[in-house]
C-alpha positions as CSV (number, residue, x, y, z in Angstrom):
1,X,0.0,0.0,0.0
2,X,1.2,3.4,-0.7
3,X,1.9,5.0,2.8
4,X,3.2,8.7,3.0
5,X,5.1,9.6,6.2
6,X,2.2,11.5,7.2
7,X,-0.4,9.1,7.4
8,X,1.3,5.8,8.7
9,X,0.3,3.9,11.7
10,X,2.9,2.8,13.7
11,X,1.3,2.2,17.0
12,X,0.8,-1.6,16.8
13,X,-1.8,-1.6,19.4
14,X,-3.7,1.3,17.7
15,X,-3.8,-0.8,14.6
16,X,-4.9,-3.6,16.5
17,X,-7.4,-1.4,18.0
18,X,-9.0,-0.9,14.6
19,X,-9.2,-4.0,13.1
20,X,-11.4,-5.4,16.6
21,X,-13.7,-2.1,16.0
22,X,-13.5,-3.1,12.2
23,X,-13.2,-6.5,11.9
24,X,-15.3,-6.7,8.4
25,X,-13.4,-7.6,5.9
26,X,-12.4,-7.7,2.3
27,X,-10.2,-11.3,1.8
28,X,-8.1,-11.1,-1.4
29,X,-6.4,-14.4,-3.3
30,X,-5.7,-15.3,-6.7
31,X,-8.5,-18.4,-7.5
32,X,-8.4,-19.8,-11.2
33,X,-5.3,-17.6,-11.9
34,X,-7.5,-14.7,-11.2
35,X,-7.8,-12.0,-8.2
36,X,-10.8,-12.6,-6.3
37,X,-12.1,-11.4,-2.9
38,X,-14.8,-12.7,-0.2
39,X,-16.4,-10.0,2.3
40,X,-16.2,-11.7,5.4
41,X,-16.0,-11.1,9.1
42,X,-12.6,-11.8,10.9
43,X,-11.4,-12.3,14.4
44,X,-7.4,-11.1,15.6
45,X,-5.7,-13.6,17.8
46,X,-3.2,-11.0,19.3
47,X,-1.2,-13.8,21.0
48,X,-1.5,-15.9,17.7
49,X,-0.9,-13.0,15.8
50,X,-3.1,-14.9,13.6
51,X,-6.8,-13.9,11.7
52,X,-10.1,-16.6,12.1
53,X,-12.4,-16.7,9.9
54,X,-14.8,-19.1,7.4
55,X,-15.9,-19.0,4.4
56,X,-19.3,-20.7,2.6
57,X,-18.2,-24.0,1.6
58,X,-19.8,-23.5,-1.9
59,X,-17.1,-20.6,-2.2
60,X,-14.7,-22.1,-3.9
61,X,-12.2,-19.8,-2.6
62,X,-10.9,-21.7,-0.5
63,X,-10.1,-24.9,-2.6
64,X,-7.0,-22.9,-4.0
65,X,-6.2,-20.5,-1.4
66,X,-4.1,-22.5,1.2
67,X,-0.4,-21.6,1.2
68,X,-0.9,-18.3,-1.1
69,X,0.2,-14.7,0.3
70,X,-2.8,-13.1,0.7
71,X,-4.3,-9.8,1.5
72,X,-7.0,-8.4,3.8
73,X,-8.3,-5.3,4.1
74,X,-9.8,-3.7,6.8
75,X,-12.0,-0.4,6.6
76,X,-12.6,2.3,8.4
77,X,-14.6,5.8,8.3
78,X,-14.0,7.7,5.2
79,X,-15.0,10.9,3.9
80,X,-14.6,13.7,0.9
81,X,-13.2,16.9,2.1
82,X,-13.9,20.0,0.1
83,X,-11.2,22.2,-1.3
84,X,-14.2,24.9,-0.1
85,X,-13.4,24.4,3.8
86,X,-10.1,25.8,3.3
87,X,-9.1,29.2,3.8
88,X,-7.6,29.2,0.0
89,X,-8.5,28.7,-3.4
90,X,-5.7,27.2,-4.2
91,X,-6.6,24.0,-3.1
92,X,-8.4,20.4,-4.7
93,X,-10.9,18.3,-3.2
94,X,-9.1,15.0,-1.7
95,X,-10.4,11.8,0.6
96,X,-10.0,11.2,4.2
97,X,-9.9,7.2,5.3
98,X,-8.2,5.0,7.5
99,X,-7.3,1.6,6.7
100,X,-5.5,-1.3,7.6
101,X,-3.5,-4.3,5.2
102,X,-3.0,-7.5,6.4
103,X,-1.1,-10.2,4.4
104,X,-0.2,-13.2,5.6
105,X,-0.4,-17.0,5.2
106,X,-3.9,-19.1,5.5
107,X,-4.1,-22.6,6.3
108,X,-7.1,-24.3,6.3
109,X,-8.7,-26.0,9.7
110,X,-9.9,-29.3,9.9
111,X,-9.5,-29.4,14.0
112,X,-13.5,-29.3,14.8
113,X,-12.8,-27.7,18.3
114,X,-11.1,-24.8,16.7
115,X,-13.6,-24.0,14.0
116,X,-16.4,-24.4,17.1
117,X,-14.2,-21.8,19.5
118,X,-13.5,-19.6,16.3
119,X,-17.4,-19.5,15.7
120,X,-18.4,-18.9,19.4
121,X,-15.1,-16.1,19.4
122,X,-17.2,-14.5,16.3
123,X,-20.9,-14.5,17.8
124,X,-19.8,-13.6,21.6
125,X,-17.8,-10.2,19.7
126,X,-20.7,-8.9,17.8
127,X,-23.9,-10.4,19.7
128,X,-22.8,-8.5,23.0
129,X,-23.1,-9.1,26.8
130,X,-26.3,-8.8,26.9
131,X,-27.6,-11.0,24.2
132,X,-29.9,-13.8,25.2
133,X,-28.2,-15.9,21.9
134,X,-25.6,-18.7,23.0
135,X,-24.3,-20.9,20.8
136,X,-23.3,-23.5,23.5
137,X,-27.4,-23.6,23.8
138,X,-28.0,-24.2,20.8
139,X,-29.0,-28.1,19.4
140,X,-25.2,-29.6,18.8
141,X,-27.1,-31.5,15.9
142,X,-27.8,-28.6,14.3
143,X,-24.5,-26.7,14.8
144,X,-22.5,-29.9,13.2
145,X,-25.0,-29.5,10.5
146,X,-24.1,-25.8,9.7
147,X,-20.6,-26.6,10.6
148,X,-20.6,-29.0,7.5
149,X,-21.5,-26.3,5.7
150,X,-18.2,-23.8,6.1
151,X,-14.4,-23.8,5.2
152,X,-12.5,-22.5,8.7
153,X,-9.4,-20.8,8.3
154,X,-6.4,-19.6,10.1
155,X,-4.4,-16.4,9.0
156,X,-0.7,-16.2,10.2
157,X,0.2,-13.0,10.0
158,X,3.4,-11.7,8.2
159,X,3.4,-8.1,7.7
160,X,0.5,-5.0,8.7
161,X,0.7,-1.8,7.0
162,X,-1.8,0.8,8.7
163,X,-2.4,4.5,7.1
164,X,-4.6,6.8,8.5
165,X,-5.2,10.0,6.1
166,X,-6.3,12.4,8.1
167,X,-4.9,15.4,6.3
168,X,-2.1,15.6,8.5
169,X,-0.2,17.0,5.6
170,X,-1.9,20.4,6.4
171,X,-1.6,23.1,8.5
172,X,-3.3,22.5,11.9
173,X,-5.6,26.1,11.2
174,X,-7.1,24.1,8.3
175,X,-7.5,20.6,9.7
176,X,-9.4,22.4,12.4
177,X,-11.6,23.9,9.3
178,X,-12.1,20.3,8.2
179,X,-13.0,19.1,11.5
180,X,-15.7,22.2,12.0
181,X,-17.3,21.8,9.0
182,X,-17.2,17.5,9.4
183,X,-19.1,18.1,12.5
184,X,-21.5,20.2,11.3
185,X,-23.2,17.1,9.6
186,X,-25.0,14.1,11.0
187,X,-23.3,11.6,8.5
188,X,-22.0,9.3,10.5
189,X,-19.0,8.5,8.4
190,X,-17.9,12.5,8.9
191,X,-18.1,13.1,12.8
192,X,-16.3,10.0,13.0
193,X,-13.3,11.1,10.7
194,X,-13.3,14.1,12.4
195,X,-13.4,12.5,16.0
196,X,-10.0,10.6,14.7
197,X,-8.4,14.2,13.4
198,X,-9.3,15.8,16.7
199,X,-7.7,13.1,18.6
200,X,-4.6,13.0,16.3
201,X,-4.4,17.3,16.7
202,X,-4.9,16.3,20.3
203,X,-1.9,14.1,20.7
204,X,0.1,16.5,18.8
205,X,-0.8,19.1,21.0
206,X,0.7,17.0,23.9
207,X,3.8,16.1,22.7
């Protein structure tokens, strides 16, 4: 990924961080000598460094992917900025994102315990505490059945490249434009952009 000194993450926690709070993914591969990608949701194993996840059995993704380099994508909140916020005309619109690269290695799992404890890691994250859904109460007959039905996988991580482009590259007077005029909407994608370039002017500030 192309990364200028500005906008790269180097905080490994941070990055970690983001891919828990964005853990929906875009899995790429080359399948039939092609590149091809799955959206799917994934779950970091810090101590692993390692990425779970499944795919649909009838996804044939899988049947060539074991062994390959691949790449996964995580994304976060994104946004156009105006060249009109600025206090200039001399200026072109650009794009505000964060987003995170994985690549690594995947190997697939046959280990039925694993797959099990990789699906249970997966519903506990995004049902909640407070859910009433439990998997371990759920008819084992049924979950083998839907088990039958998936290709479990295994990431090992070997490189993360994070950038966060927050307009960085600017003056702070006109981030702090930016940021005004972000939080003057209610898109959701926009106050949460400029929530990040707050906290990045923020830190700054406290150096």
């Amino acid at each position: 990924m192309y990364i200028p000194k500005h906008f790269q993450m180097d905080d490994e926690e941070v990055i970690y961080d983001f891919i828990e709070k964005h853990g929906f993914a875009l899995l790429f591969s080359q399948h039939k000598g092609e590149p091809y990608a799955t959206h799917l949701p994934l779950e970091l194993n810090k101590d692993e460094h390692a990425l779970y996840g499944h795919f649909a059995r009838t996804n044939e993704q899988w049947k060539d992917i074991e062994n390959q380099q691949v790449l996964v994508v995580f994304q976060g909140p994104h946004c156009y900025i105006s060249p009109t916020w600025y206090e200039t005309t001399k200026a072109v619109p650009t794009w505000n994102y964060v987003t995170v690269h994985v690549y690594g290695q995947l190997e697939i799992i046959e280990d039925g315990k694993v797959i099990y404890d990789s699906l249970d890691d997966l519903v506990n994250k995004y049902e909640g505490p407070d859910s009433p859904y439990n998997l371990a109460e759920i008819e084992p007959g049924f979950i083998d059945g839907m088990m039958k039905g998936i290709v479990a996988f295994k990431i090992n991580i070997t490189k993360i490249e994070g950038k966060a482009k927050l307009s960085q590259n600017h003056p702070r007077e006109r981030q702090e434009l930016i940021i005004k005029q972000l939080e003057s909407t209610s898109i959701q994608n926009n106050l949460q952009v400029a929530a990040l370039m707050r906290k990045n002017l923020q830190e700054i500030k406290n150096k």
